[in-house]
C-alpha positions in Angstrom: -37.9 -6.3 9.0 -35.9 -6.9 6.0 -32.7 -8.5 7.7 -30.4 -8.6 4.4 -30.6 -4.7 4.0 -29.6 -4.1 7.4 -27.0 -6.5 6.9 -25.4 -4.9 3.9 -25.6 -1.4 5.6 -23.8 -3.2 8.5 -21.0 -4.4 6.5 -20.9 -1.1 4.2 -20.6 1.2 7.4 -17.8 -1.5 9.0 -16.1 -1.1 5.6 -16.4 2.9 5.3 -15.0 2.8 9.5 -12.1 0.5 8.4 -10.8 2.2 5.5 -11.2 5.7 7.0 -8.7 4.7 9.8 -6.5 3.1 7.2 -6.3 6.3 5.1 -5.7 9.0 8.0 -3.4 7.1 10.4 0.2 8.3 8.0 -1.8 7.1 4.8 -1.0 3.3 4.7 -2.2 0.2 6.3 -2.6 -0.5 10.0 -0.3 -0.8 13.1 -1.8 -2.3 15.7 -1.2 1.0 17.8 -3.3 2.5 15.3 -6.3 0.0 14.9 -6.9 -0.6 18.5 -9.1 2.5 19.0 -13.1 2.6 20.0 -13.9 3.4 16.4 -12.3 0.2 14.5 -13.1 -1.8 17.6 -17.1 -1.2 16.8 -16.6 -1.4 13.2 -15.4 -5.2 14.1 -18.5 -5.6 16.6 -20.9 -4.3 14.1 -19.9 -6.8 11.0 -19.9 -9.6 13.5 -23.3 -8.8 14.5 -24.1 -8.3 11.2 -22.7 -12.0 9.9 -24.5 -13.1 13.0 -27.7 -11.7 11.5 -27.1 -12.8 7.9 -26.2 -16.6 9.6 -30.1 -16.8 11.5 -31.8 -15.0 8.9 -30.2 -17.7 6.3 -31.6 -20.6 8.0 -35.1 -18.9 7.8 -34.7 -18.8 3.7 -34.0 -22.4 3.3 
């Protein structure tokens, strides 16, 4: 399985998640009323996975 493809899709969905929320919650940047729901929480779950990924698959390339 190429690992740095699903790592870019991880971090490009975590992204499109992130900014989503920023743009409909009164147009601006967070309150942390606002990030603290189920969507942003994953989005944060899924780059760390993602980083995790990219971190084992790295040692594998060198």
């Amino acid at each position: 399985m190429n690992y740095r493809i699903l790592v870019i899709l991880l971090f490009i969905s975590a992204f499109l998640v992130l900014a989503h929320q920023a743009f409909t919650s009164c147009g601006g940047w967070f309150k942390l009323n606002d990030f603290l729901h189920h969507e942003n929480i994953a989005a944060v779950i899924i780059a760390f996975a993602g980083g995790i990924l990219f971190s084992i698959e790295t040692k594998r390339w060198f």
